[in-house]
C-alpha positions in Angstrom: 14.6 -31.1 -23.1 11.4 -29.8 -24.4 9.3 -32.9 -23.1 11.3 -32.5 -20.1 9.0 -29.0 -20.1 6.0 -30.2 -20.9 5.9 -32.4 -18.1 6.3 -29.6 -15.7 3.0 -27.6 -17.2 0.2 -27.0 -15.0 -2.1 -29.4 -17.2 -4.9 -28.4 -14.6 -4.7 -24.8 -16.1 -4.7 -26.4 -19.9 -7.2 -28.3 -18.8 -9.7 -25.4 -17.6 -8.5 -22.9 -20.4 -10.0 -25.9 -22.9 -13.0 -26.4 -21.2 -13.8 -22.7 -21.4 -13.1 -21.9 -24.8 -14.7 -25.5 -25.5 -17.9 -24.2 -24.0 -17.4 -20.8 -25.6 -17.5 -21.9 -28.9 -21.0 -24.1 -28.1 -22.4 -21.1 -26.6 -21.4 -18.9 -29.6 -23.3 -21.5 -32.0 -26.4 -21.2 -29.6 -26.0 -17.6 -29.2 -25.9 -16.6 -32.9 -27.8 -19.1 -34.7 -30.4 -16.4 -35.0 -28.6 -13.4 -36.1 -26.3 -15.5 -38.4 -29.5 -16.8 -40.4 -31.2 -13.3 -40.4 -28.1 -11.5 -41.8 -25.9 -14.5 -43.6 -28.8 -16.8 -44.2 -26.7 -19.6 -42.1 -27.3 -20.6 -38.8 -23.5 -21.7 -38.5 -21.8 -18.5 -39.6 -20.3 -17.2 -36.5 -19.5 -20.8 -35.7 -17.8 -21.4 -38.5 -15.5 -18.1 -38.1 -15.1 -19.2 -34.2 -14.5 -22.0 -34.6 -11.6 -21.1 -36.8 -10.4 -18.5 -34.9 -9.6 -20.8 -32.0 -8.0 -23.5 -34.3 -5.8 -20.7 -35.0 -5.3 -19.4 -31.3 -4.4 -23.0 -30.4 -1.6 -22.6 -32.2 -0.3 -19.5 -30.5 -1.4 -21.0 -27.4 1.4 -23.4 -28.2 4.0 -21.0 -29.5 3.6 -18.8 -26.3 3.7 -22.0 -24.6 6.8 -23.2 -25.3 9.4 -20.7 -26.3 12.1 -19.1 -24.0 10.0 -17.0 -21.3 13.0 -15.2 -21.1 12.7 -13.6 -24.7 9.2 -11.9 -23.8 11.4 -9.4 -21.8 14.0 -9.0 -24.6 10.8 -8.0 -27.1 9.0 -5.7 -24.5 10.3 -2.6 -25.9 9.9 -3.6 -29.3 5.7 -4.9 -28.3 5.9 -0.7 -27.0 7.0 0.5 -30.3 4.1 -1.8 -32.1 1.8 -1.0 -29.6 2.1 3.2 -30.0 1.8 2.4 -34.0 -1.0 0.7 -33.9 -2.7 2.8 -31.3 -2.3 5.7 -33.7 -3.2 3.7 -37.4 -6.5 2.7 -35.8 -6.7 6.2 -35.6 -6.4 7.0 -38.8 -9.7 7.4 -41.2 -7.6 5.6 -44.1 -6.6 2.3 -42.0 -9.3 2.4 -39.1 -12.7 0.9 -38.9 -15.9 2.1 -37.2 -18.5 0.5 -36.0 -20.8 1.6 -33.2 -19.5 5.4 -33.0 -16.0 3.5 -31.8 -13.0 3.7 -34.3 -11.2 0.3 -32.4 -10.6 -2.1 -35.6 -8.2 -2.6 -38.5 -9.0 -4.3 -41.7 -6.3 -7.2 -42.5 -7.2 -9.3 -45.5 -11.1 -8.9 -44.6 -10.3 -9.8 -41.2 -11.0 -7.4 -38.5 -8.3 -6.8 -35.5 -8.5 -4.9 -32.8 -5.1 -3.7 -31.7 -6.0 -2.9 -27.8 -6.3 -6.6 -27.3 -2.3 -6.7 -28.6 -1.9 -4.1 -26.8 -3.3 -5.6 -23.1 -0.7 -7.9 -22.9 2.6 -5.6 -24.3 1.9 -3.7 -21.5 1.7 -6.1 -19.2 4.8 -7.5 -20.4 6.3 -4.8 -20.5 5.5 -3.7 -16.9 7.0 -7.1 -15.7 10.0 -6.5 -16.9 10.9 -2.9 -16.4 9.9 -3.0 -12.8 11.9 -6.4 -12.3 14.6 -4.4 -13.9 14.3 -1.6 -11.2 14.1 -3.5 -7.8 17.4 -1.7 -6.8 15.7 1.6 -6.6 12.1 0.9 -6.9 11.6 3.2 -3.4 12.3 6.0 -5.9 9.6 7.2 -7.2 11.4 9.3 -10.0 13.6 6.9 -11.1 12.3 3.6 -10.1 8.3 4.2 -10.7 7.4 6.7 -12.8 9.1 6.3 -16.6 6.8 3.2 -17.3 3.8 4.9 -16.0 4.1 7.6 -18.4 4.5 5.2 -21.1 1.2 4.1 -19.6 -0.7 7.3 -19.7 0.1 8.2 -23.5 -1.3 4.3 -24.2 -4.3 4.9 -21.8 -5.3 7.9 -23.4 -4.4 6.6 -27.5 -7.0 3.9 -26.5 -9.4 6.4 -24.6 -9.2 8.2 -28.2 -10.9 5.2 -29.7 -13.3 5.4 -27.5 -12.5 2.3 -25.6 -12.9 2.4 -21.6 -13.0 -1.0 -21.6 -9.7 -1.7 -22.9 -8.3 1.4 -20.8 -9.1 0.2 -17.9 -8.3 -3.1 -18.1 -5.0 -2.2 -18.9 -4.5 0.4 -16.0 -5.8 -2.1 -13.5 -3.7 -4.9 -14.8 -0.6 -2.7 -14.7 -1.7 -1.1 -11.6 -1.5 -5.0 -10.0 1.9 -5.6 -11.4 3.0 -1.8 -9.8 1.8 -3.0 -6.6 3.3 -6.7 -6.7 6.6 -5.3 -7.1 7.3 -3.8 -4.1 6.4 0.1 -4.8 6.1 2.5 -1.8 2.0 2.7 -0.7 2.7 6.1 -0.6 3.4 6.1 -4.5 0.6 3.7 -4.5 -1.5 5.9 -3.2 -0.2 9.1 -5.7 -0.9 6.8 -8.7 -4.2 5.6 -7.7 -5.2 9.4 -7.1 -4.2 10.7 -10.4 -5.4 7.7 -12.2 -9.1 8.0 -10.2 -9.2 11.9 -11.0 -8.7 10.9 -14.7 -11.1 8.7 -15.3 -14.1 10.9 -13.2 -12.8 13.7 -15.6 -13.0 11.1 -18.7 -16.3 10.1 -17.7 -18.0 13.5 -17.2 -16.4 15.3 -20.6 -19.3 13.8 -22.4 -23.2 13.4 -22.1 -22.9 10.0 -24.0 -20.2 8.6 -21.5 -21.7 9.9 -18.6 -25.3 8.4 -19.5 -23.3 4.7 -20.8 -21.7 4.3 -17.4 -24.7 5.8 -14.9 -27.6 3.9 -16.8 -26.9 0.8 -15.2 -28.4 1.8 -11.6 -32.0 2.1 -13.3 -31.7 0.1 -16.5 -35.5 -0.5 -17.3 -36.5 3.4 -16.1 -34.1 4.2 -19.4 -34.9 0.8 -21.5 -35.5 3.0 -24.6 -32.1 5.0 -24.0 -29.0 3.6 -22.3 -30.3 0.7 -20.3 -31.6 -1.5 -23.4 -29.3 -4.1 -23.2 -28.9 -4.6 -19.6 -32.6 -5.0 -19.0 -32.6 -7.6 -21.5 -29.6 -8.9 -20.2 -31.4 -9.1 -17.0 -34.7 -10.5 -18.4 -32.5 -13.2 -19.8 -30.6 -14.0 -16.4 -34.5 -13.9 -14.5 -35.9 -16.5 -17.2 -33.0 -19.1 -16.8 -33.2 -19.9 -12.8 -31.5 -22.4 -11.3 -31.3 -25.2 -14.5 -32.0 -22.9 -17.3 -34.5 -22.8 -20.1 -32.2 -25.9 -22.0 -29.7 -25.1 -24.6 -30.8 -23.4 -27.4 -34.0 -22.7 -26.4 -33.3 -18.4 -25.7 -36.0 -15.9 -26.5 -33.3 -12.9 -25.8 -31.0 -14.3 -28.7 -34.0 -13.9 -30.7 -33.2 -9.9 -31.9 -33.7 -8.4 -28.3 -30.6 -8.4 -26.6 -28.1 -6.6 -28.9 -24.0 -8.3 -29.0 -25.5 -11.7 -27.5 -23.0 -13.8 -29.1 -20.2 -11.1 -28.0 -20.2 -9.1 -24.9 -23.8 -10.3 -23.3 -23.2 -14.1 -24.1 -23.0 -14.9 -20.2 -27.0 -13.3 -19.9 -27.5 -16.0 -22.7 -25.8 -19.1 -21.4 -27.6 -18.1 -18.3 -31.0 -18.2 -19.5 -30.4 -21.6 -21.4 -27.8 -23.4 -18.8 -29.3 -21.2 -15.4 -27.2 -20.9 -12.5 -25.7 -24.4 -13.1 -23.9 -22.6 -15.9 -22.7 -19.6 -14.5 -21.5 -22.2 -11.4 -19.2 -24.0 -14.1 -17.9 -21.0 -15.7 -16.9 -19.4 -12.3 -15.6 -22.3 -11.0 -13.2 -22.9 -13.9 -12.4 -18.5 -13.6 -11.5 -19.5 -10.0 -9.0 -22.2 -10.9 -7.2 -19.6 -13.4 -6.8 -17.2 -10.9 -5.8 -19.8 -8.0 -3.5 -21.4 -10.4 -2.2 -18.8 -11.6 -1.1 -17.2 -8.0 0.5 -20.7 -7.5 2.2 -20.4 -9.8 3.7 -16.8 -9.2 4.6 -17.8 -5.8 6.7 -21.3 -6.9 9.1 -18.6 -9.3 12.4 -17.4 -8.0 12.6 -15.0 -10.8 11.0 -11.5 -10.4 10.0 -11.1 -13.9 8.8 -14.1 -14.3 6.7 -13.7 -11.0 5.5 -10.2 -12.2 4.4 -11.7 -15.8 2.6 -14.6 -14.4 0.2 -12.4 -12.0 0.0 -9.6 -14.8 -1.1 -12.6 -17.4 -3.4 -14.0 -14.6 -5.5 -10.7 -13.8 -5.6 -9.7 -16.8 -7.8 -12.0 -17.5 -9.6 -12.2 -14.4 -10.1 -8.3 -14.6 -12.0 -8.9 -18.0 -13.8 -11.5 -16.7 -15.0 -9.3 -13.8 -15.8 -6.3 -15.4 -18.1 -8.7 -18.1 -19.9 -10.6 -15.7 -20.5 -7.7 -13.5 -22.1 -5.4 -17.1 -24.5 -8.2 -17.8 -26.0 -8.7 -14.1 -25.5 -4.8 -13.6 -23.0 -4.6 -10.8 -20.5 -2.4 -13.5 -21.4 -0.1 -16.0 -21.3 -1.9 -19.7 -18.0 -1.0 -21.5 -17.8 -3.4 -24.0 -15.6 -5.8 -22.4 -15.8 -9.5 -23.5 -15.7 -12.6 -21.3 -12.2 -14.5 -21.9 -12.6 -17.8 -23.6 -16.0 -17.8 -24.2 -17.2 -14.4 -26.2 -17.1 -14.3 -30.0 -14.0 -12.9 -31.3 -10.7 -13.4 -33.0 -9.0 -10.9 -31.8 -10.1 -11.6 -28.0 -9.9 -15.7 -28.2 -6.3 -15.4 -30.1 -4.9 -12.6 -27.0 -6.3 -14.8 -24.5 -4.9 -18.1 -25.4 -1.8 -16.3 -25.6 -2.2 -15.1 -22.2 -2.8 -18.5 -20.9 0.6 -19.9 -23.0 2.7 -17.9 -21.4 1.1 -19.1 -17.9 1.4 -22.4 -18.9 4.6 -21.5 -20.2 5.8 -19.9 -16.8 4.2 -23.0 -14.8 7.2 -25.4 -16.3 9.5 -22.7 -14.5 8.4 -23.9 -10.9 10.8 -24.8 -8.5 9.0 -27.0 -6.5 
């Protein structure tokens, strides 16, 4: 029975998930070589700790791959309850970590985790199911739409506590997409979008710092020594790689001018070494994901199922966007990493998860 499942995958979609993180973790080595022999006095270091990390994200690929898709909805509210405790510990001075001005991490056995990446995919979860659950009334707008979006709102602002708009938003857009897929009202549409708009203008303006993070994108090298460091390095980078790039390895940005290259601002990177060639690739396998992934949403007969595969599928196409558009300077930079290929456990590890339980809801075709 279980090869019986396995043959029904979408091995295209394993496929492309591979290649990526594949990739990924070659870039990460190019992109950190530097900074890991300045700081660790080893070229390999964040290699190394990548390189584990995905090891270990295989092997929730694999688990979210084949259990019962069915159980995800069972554990939804439980993922809730997790996710509002963790939201609050990483709030906590005793249990939360700091770096950069943002309290986002928890210390677990010297490991750092971020709990909004656990926390991305609860909610989507969680969305699928509840609004599966209310197709009988979802016209209602009391009953049928608004319980989960309250939910919503105390997680979006535990993780705007942080700070982390980033995170926020990708979970308000990802949710937002499984609210619209499931049949709501465009008139509650409308009302949601409104209120959630209003909230983040307000969030944006409550602070100097905020304001002057998300604006200094539009004039990045008039305010290089403030807010628009990184992007014009990010740009400088994108400039110097072309069409065919500069060769791997051979980055002068990596080299101690463009801050989180290995993290958030390793596209600017693989762009200067690979060019436009590499960028092509990357998009191109992004493309497939989010084709795929709508192929697969359509061949399911069951409504939580269908919900869970397009929530799983933008919410990684979301991060993707809102990465690719910091670096070149179409969005403002929130600290948003690029699935499968950015340094991080807790980002490979959510992601691979994400794409298990595609793969996972692929074997559930009818056709």
């Amino acid at each position: 029975m279980l090869w019986a499942k396995v043959k029904k995958m979408d091995f295209l979609l394993i496929a492309v998930v591979f290649i990526l993180s594949i990739f990924g973790l070659m870039m990460v080595y190019s992109a950190s070589f530097p900074i890991g022999e300045m700081y660790y006095n080893s070229g390999n270091y964040f290699f190394v700790k990548q390189l584990q990390w995905l090891l270990i994200s295989m092997v929730f690929f694999i688990l979210a791959a084949l259990i019962n898709p069915a159980l995800y909805a069972r554990w939804s509210p439980a993922l809730v309850m997790l996710s509002f405790i963790l939201l609050i510990a990483v709030l906590l001075p005793s249990i939360g970590v700091e770096r950069n001005y943002s309290q986002r991490w928890i210390s677990i056995g010297g490991f750092l985790f971020q709990p909004s990446e656990m926390v991305k995919i609860s909610m989507v979860i969680y969305f699928a199911s509840i609004y599966a659950k209310k197709q009988a009334y979802i016209n209602h707008f009391v009953q049928g739409v608004l319980p989960p979006v309250i939910i919503l709102l105390i997680v979006f602002l535990l993780i705007l506590s942080q700070p982390d708009l980033g995170a926020a938003g990708i979970i308000l857009a990802a949710c937002g997409i499984i609210v619209t897929c499931s049949g709501v009202k465009m008139r509650h549409l409308l009302l949601l979008g409104s209120v959630a708009a209003i909230g983040i203008v307000y969030f944006a303006f409550s602070s100097a710092y905020r304001l002057n993070r998300l604006t200094s994108f539009r004039n990045p090298f008039e305010e290089f020594s403030e807010g628009g460091y990184q992007l014009a390095n990010s740009l400088l980078a994108i400039n110097s790689g072309g069409i065919m790039g500069n060769g791997i390895g051979n980055s002068v940005q990596k080299l101690g001018y463009l801050p989180e290259a290995h993290t958030d601002f390793i596209m600017a990177i693989t762009i200067e070494e690979l060019g436009a060639a590499g960028l092509l690739i990357v998009f191109a396998c992004y493309m497939i994901i989010l084709f795929r992934g709508i192929f697969i949403a359509k061949q399911l007969s069951n409504s939580f199922y269908q919900l869970l595969a397009i929530g799983m599928t933008f919410l990684i196409m979301i991060q993707a966007v809102i990465n690719l558009g910091a670096i070149s300077g179409l969005l403002p930079i929130t600290g948003v990493t690029l699935p499968f290929i950015s340094y991080g456990g807790s980002s490979i590890i959510m992601m691979m998860i994400c794409a298990g339980i595609l793969v996972n809801l692929s074997a559930k075709r009818e056709n």
